[in-house]
N, CA, C and O atoms as a GROMACS GRO file, in nm:
protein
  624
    1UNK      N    1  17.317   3.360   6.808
    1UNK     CA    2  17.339   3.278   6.926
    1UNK      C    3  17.269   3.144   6.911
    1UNK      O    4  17.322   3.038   6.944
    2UNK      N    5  17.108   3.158   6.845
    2UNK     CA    6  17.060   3.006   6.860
    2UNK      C    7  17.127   2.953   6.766
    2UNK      O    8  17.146   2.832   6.778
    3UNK      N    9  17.191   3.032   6.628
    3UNK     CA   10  17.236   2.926   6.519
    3UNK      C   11  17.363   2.877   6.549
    3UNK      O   12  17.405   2.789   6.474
    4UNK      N   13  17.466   2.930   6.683
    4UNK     CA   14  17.557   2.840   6.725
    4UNK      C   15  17.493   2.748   6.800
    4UNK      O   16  17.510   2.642   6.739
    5UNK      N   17  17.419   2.722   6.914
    5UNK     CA   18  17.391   2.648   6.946
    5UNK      C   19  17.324   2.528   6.871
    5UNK      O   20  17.297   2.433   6.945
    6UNK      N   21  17.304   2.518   6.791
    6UNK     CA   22  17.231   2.474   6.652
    6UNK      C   23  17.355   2.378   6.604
    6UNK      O   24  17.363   2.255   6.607
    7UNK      N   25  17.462   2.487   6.554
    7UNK     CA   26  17.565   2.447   6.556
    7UNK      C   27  17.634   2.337   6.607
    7UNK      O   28  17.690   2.255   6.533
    8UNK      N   29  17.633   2.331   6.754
    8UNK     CA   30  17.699   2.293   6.817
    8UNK      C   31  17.607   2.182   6.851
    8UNK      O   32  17.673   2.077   6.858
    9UNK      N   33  17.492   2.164   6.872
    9UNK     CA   34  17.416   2.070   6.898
    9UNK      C   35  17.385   1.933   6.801
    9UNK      O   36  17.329   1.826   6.824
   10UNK      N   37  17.458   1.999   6.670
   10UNK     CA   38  17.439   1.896   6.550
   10UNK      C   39  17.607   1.851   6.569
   10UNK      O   40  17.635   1.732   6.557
   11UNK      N   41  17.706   1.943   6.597
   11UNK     CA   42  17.823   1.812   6.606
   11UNK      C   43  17.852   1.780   6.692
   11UNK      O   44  17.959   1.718   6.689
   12UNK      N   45  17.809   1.791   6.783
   12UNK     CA   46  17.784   1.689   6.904
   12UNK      C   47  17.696   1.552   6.839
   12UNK      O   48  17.731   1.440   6.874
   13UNK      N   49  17.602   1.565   6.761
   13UNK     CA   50  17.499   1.466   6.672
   13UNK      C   51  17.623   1.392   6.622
   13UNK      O   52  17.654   1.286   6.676
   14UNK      N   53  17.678   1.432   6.545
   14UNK     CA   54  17.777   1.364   6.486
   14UNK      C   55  17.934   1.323   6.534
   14UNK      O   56  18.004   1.263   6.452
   15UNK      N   57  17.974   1.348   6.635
   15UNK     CA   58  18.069   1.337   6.682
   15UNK      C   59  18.058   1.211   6.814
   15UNK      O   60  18.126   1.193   6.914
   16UNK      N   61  17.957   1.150   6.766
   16UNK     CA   62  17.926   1.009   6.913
   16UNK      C   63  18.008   0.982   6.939
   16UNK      O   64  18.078   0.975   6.838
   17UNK      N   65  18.065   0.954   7.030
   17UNK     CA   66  18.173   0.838   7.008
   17UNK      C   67  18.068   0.711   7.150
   17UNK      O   68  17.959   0.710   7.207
   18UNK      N   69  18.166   0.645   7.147
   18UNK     CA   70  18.123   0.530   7.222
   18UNK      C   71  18.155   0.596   7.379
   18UNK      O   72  18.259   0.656   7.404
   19UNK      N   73  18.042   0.573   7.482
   19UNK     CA   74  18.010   0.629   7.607
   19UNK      C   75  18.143   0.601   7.697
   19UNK      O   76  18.185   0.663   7.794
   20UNK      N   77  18.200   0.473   7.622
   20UNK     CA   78  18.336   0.420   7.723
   20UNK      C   79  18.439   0.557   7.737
   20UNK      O   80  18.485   0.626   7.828
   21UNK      N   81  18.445   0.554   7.577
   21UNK     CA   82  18.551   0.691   7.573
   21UNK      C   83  18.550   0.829   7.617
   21UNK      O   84  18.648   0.904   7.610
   22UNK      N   85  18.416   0.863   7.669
   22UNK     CA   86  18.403   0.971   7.743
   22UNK      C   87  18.385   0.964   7.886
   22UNK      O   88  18.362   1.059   7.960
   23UNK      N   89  18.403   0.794   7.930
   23UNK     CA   90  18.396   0.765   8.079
   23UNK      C   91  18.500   0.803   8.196
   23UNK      O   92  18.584   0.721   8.158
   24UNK      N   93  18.525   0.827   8.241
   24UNK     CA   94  18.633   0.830   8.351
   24UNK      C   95  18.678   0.654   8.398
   24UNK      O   96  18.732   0.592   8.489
   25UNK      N   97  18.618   0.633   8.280
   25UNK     CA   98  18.660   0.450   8.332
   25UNK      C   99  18.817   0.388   8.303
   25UNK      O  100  18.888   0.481   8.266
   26UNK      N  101  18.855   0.323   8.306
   26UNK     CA  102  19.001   0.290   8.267
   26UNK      C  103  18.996   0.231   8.186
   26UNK      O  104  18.921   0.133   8.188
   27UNK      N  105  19.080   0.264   8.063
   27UNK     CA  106  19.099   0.208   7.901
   27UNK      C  107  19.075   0.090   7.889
   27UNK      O  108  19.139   0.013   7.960
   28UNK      N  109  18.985   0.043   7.805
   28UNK     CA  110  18.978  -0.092   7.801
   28UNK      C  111  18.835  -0.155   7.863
   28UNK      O  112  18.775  -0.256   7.825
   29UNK      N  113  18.798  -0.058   7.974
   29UNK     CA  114  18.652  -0.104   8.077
   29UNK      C  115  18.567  -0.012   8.007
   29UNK      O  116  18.567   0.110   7.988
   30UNK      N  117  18.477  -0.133   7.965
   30UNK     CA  118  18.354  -0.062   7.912
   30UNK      C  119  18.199  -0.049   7.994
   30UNK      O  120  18.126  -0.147   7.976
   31UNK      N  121  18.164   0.018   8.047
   31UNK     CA  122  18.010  -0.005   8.036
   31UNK      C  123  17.882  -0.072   8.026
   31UNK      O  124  17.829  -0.025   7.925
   32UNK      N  125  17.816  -0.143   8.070
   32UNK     CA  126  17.744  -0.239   8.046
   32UNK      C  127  17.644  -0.128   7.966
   32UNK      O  128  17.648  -0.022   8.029
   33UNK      N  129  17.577  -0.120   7.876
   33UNK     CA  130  17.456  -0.045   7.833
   33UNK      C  131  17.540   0.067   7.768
   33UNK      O  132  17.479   0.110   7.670
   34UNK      N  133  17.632   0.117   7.782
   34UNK     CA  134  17.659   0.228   7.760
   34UNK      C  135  17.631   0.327   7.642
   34UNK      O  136  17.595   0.445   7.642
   35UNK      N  137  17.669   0.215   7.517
   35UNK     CA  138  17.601   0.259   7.387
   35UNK      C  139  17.457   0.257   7.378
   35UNK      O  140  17.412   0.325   7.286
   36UNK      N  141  17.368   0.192   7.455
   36UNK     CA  142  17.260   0.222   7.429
   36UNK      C  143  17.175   0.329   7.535
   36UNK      O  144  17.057   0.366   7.539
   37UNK      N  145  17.255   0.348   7.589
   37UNK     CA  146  17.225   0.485   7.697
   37UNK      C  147  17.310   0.588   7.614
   37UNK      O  148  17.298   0.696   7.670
   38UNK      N  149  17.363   0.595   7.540
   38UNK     CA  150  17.400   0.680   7.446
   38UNK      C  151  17.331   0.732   7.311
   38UNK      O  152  17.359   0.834   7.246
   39UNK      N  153  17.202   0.606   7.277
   39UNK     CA  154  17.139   0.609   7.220
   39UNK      C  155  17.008   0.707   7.241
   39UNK      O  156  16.950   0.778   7.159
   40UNK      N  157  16.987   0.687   7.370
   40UNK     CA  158  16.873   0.737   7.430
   40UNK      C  159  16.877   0.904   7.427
   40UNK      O  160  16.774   0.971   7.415
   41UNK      N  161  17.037   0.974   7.443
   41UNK     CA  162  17.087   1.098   7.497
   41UNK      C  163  17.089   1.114   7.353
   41UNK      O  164  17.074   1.235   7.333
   42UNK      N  165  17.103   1.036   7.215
   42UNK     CA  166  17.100   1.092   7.049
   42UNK      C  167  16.919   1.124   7.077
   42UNK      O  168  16.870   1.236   7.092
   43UNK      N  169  16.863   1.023   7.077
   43UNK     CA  170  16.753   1.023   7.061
   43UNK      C  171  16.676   1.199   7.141
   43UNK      O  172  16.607   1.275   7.072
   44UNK      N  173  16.705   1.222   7.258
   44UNK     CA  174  16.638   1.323   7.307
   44UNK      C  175  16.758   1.483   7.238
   44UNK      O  176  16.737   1.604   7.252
   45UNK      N  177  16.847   1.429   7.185
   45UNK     CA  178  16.917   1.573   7.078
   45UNK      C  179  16.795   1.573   6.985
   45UNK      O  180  16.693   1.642   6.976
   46UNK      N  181  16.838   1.485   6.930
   46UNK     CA  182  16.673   1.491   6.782
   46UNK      C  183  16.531   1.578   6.843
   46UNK      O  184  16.492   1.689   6.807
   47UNK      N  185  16.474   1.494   6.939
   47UNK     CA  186  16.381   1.548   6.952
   47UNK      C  187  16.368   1.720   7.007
   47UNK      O  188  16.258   1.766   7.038
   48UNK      N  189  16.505   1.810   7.013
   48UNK     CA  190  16.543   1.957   7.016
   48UNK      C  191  16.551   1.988   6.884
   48UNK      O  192  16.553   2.111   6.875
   49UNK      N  193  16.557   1.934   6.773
   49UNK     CA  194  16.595   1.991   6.628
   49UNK      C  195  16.496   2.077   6.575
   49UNK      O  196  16.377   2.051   6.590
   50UNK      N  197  16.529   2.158   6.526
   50UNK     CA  198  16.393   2.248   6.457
   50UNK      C  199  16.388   2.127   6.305
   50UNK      O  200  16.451   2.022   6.293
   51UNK      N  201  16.300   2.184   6.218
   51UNK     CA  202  16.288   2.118   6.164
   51UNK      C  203  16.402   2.071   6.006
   51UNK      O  204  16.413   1.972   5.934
   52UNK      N  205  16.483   2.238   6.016
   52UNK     CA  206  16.576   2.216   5.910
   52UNK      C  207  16.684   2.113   5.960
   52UNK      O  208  16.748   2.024   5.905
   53UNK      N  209  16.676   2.157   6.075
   53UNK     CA  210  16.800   2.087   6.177
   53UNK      C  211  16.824   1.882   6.177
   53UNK      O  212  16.917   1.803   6.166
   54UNK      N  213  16.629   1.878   6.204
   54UNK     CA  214  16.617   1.726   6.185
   54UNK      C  215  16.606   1.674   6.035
   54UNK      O  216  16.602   1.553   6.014
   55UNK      N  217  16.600   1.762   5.936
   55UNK     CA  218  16.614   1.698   5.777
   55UNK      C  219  16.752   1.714   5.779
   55UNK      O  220  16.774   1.624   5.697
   56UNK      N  221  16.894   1.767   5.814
   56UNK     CA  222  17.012   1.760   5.773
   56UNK      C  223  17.067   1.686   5.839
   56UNK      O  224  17.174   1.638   5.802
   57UNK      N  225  16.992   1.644   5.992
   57UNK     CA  226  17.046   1.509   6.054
   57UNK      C  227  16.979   1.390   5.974
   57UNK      O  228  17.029   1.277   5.985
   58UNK      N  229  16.897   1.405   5.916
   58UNK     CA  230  16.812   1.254   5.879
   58UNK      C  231  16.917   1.274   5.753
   58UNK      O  232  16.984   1.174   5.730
   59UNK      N  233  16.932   1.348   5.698
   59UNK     CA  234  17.003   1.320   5.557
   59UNK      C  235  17.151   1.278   5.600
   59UNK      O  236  17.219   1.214   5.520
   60UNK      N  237  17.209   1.318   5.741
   60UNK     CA  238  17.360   1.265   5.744
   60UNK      C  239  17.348   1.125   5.780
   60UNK      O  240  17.398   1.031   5.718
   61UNK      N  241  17.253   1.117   5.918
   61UNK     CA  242  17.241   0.948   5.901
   61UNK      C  243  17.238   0.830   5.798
   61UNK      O  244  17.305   0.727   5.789
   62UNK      N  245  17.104   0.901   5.697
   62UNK     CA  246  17.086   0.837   5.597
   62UNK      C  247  17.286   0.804   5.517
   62UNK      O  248  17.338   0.704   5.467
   63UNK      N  249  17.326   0.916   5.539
   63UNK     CA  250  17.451   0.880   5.429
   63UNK      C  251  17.582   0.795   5.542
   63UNK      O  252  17.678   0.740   5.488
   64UNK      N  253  17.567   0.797   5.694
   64UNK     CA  254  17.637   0.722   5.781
   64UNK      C  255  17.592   0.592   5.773
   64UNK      O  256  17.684   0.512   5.792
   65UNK      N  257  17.512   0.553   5.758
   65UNK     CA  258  17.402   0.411   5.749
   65UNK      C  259  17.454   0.359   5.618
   65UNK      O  260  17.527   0.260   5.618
   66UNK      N  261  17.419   0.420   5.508
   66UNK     CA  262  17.493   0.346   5.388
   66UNK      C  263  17.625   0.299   5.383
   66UNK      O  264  17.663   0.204   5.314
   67UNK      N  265  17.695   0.372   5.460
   67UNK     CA  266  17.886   0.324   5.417
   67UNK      C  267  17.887   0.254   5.582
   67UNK      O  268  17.988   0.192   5.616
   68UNK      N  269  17.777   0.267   5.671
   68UNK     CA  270  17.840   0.158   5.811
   68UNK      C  271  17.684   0.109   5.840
   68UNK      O  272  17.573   0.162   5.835
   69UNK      N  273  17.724   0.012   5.864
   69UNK     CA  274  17.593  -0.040   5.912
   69UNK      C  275  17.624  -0.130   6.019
   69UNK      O  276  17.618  -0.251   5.996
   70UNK      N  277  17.661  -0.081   6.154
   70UNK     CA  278  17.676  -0.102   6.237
   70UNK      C  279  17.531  -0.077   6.352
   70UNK      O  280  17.450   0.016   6.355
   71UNK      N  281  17.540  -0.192   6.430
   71UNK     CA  282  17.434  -0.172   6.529
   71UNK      C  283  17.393   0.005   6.572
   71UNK      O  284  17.292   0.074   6.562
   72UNK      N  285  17.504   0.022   6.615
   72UNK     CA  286  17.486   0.188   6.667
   72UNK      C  287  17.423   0.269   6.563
   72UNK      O  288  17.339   0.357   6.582
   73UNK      N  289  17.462   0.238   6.473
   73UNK     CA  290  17.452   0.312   6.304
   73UNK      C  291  17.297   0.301   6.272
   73UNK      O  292  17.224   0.400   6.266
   74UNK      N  293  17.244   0.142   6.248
   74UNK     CA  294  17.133   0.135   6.244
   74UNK      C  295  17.039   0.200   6.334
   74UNK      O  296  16.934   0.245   6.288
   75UNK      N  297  17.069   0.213   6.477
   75UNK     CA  298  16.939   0.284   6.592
   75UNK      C  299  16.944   0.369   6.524
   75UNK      O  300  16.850   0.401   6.452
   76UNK      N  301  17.114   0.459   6.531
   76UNK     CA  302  17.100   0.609   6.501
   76UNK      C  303  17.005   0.656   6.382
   76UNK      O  304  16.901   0.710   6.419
   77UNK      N  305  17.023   0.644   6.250
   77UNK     CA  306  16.944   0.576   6.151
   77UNK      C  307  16.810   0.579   6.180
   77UNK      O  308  16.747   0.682   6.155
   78UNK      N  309  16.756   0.484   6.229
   78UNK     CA  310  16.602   0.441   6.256
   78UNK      C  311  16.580   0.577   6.373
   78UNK      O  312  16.491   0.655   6.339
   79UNK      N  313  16.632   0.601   6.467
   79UNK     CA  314  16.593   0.737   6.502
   79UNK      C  315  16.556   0.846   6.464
   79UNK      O  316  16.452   0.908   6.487
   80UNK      N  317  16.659   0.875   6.393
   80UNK     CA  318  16.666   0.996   6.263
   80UNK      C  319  16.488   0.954   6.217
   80UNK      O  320  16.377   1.006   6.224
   81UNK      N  321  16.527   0.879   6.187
   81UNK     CA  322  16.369   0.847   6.072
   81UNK      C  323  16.266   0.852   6.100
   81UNK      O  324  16.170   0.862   6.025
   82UNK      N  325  16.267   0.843   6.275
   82UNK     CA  326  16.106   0.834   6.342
   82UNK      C  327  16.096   0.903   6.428
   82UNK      O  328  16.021   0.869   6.520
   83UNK      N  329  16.136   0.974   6.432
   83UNK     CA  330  16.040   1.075   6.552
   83UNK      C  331  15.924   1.128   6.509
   83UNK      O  332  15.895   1.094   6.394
   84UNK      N  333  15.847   1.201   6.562
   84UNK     CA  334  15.718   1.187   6.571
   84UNK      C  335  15.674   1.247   6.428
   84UNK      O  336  15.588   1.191   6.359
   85UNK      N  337  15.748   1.378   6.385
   85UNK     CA  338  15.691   1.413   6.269
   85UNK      C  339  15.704   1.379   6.116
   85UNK      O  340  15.648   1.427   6.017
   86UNK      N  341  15.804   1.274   6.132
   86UNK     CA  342  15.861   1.161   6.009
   86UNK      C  343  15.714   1.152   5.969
   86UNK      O  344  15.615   1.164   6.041
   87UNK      N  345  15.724   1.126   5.819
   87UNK     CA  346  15.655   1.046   5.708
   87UNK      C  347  15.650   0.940   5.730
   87UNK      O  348  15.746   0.887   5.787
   88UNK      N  349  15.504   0.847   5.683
   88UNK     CA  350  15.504   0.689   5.710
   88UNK      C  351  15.641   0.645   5.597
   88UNK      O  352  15.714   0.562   5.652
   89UNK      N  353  15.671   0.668   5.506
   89UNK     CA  354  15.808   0.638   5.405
   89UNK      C  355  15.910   0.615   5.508
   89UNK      O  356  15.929   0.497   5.539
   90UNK      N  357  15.992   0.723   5.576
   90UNK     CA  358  16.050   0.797   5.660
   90UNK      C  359  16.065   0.607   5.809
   90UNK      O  360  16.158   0.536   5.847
   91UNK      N  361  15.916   0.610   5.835
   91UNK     CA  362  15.907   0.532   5.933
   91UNK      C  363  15.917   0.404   5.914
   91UNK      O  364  15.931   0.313   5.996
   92UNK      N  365  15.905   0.400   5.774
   92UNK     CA  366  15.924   0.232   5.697
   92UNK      C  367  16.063   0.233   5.685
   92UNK      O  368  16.105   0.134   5.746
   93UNK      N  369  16.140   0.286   5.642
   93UNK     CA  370  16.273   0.276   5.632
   93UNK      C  371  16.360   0.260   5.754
   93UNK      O  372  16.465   0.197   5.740
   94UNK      N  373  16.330   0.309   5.870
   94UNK     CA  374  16.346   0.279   6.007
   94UNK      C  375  16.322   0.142   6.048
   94UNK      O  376  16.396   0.071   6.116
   95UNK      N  377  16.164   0.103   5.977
   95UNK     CA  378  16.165  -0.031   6.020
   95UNK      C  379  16.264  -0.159   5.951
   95UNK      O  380  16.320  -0.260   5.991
   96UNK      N  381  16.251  -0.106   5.859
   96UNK     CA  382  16.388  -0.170   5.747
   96UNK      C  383  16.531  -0.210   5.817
   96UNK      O  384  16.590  -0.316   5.836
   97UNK      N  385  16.552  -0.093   5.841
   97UNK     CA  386  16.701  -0.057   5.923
   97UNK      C  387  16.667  -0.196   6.030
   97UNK      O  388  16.691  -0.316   6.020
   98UNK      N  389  16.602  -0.118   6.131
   98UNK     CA  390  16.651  -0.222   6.243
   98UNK      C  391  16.574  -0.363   6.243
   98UNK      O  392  16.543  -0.422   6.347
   99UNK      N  393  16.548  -0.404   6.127
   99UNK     CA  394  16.481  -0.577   6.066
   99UNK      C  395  16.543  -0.666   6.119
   99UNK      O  396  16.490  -0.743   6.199
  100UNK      N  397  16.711  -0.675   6.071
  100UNK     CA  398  16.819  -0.751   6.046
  100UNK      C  399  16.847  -0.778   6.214
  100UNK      O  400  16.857  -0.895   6.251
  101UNK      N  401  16.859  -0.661   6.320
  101UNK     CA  402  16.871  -0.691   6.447
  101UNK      C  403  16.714  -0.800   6.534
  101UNK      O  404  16.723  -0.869   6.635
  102UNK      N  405  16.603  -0.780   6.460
  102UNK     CA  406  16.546  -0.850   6.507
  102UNK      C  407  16.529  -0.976   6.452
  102UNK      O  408  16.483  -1.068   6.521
  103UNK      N  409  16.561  -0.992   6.330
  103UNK     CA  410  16.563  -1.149   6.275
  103UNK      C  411  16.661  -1.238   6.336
  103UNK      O  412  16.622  -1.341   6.392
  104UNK      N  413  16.794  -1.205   6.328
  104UNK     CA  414  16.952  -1.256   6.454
  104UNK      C  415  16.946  -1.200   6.537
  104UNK      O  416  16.913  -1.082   6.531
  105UNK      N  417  16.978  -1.267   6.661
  105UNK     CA  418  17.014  -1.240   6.754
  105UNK      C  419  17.160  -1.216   6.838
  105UNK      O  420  17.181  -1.127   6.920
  106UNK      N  421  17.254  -1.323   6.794
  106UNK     CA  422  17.362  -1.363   6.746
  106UNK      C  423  17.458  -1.232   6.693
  106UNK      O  424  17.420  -1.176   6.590
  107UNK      N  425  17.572  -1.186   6.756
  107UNK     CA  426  17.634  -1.061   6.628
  107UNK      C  427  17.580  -0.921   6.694
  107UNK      O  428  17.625  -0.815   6.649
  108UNK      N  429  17.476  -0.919   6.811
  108UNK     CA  430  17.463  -0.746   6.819
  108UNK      C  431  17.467  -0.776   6.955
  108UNK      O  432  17.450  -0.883   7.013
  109UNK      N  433  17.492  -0.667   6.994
  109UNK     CA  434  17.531  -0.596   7.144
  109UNK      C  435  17.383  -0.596   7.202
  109UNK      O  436  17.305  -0.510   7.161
  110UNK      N  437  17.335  -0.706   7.312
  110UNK     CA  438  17.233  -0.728   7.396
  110UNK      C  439  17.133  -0.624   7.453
  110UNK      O  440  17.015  -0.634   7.486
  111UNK      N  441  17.210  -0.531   7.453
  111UNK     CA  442  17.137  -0.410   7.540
  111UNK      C  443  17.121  -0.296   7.381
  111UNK      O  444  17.011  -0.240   7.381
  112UNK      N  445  17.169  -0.275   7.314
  112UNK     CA  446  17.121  -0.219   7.169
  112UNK      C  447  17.058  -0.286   7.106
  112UNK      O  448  16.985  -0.221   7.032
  113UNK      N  449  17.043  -0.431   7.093
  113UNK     CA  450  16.930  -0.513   7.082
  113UNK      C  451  16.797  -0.457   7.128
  113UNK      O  452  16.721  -0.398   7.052
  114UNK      N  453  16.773  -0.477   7.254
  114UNK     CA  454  16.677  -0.483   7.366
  114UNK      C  455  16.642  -0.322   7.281
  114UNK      O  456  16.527  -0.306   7.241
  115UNK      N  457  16.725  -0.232   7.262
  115UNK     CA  458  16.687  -0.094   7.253
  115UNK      C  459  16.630  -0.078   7.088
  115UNK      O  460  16.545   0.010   7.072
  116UNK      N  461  16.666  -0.147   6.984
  116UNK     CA  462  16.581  -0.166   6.863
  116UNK      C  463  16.504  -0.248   6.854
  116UNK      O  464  16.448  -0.258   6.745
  117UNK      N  465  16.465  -0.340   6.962
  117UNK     CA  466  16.307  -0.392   6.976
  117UNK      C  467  16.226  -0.339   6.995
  117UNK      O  468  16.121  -0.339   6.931
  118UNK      N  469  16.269  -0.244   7.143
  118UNK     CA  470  16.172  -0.116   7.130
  118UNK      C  471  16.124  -0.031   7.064
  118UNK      O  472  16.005   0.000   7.073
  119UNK      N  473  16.218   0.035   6.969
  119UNK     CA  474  16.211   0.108   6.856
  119UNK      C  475  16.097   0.040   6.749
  119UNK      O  476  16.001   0.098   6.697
  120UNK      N  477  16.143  -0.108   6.732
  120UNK     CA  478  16.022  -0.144   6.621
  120UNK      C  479  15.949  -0.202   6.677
  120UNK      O  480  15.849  -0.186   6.606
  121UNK      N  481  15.916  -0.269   6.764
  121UNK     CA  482  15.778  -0.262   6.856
  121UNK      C  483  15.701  -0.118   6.852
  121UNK      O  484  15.580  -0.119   6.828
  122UNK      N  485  15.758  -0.013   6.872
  122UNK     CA  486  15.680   0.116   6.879
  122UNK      C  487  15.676   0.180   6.747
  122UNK      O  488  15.616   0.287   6.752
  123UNK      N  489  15.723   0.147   6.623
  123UNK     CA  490  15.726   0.194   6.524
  123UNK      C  491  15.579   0.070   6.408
  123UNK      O  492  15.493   0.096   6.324
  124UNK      N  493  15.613  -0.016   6.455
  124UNK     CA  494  15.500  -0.105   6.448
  124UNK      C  495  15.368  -0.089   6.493
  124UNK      O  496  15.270  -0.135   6.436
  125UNK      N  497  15.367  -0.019   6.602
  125UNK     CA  498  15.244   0.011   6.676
  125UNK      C  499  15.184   0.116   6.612
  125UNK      O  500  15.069   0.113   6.569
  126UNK      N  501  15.276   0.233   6.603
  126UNK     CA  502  15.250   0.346   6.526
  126UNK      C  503  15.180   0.346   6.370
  126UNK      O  504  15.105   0.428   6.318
  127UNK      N  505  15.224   0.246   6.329
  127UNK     CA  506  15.191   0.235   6.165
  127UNK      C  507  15.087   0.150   6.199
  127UNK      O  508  15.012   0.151   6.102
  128UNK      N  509  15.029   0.056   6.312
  128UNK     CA  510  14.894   0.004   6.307
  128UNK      C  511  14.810   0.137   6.329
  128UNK      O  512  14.732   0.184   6.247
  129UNK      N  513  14.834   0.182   6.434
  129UNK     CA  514  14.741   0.311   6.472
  129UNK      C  515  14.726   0.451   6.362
  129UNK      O  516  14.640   0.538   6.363
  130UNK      N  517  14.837   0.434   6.274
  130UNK     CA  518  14.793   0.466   6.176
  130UNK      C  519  14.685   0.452   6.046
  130UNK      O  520  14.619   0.527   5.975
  131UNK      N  521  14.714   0.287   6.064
  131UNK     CA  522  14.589   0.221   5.993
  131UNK      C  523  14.468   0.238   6.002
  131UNK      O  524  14.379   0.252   5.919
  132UNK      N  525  14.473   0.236   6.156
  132UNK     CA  526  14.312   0.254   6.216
  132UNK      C  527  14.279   0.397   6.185
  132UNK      O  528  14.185   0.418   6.108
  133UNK      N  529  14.335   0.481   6.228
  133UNK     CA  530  14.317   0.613   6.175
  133UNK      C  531  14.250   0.656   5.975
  133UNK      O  532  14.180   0.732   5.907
  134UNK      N  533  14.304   0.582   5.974
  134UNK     CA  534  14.276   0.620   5.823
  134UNK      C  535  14.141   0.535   5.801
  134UNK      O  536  14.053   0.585   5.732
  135UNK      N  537  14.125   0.416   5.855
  135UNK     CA  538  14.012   0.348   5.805
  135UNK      C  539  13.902   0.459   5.903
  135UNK      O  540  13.801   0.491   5.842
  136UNK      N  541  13.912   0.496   5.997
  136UNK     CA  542  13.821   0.552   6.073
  136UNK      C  543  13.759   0.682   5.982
  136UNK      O  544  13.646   0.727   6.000
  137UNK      N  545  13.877   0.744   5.861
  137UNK     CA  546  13.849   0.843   5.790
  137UNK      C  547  13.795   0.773   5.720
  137UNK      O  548  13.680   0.812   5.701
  138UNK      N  549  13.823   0.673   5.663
  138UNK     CA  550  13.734   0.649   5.540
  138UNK      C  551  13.531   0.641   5.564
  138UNK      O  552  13.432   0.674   5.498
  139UNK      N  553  13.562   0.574   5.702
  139UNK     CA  554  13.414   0.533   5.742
  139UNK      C  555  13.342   0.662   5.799
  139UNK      O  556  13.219   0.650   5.806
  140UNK      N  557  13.399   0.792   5.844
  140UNK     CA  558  13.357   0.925   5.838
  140UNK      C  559  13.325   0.950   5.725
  140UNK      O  560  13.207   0.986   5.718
  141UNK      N  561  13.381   0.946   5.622
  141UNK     CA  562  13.370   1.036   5.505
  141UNK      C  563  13.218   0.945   5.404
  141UNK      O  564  13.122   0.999   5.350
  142UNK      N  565  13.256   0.789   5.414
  142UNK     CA  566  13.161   0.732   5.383
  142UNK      C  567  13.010   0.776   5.427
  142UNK      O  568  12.926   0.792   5.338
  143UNK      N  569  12.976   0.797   5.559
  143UNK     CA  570  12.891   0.846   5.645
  143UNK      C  571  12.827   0.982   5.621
  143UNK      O  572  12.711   1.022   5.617
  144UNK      N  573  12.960   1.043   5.605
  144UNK     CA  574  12.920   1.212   5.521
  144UNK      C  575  12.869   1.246   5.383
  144UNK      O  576  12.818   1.354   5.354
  145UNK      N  577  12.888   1.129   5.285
  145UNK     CA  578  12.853   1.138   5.153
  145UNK      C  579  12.731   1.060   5.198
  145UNK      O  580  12.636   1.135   5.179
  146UNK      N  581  12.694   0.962   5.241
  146UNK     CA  582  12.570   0.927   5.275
  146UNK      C  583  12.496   1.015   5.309
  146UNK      O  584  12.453   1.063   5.204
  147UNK      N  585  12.454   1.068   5.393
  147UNK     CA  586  12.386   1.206   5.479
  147UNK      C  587  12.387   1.287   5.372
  147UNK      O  588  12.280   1.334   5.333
  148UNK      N  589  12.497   1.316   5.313
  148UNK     CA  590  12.465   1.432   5.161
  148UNK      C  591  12.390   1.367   5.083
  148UNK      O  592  12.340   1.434   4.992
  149UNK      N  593  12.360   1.239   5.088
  149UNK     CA  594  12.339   1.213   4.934
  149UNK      C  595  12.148   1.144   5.003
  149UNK      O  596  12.053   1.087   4.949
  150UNK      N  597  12.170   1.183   5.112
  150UNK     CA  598  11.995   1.123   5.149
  150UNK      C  599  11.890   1.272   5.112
  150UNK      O  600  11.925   1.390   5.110
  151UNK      N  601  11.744   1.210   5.085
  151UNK     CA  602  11.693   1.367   5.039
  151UNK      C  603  11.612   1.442   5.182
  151UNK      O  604  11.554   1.397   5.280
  152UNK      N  605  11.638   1.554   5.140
  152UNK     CA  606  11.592   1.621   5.232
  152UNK      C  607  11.459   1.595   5.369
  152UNK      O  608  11.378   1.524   5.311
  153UNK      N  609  11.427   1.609   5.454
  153UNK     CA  610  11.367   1.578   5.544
  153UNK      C  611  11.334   1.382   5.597
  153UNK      O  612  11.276   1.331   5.693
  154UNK      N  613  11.415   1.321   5.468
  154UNK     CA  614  11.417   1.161   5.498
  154UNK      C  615  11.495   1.118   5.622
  154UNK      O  616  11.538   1.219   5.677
  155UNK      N  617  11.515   1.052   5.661
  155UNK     CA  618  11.610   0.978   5.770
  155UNK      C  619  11.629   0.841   5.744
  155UNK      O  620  11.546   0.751   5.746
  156UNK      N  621  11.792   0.838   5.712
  156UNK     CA  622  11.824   0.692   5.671
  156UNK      C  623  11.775   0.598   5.794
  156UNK      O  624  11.788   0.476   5.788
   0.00000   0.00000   0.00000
């Protein structure tokens, strides 16, 4: 039962289509936001994936991204790549992806814009706070070989 739902939850992943076409709107009327409120509803599928689930979506994106590189394509893409338990690799390649939307402005859909700023604004943030993290290890560990390496009953 969960591996249909599993199932079914990954081609739904893959079967997006654009929010217009599942609207009750009349052919032709699109949505203001729609794709990127569509983005948001990919984004919280991912974050349900077990973990085999989110490596066979990151690997289909990865291969949808290469042959389209379309705005939608790229979030989807940079999504795939970053959720929380992605690799800094994983999260660099995300930032990669959605570069090109923040260098032009010109050419992408305003509101999927607005929605991969966010993405690398917060993927940016993440890889600083990563930084700090690691330097904070280094200056622990520095601290700990010190203290080992002072002699007994001294005090640095």
């Amino acid at each position: 039962m969960i591996c249909i739902a599993s199932v079914l939850a990954l081609a739904g992943c893959g079967s997006l289509r654009s929010p217009a076409a599942n609207s009750a709107a009349k052919p032709g009327a699109e949505r203001p936001g729609a794709d990127a409120i569509a983005m948001l509803h990919y984004f919280d599928t991912l974050r349900g994936l077990s973990g085999v689930e989110l490596e066979q979506e990151q690997d289909r994106q990865r291969k949808a991204y290469i042959k389209d590189k379309s705005d939608v394509r790229r979030i989807q893409y940079a999504m795939a790549m970053s959720v929380p338990s992605a690799s800094i690799a994983d999260r660099r390649l995300a930032l990669a992806a959605l570069e090109p939307m923040m260098k032009e402005t010109k050419g992408h859909d305003p509101d999927l814009r607005l929605l991969a700023l966010l993405l690398f604004s917060e993927q940016r943030r993440s890889d600083e706070l990563e930084k700090k993290l690691e330097a904070l290890k280094d200056i622990e560990r520095s601290l700990l070989q010190r203290d080992q390496g002072a002699a007994p009953g001294v005090k640095p």
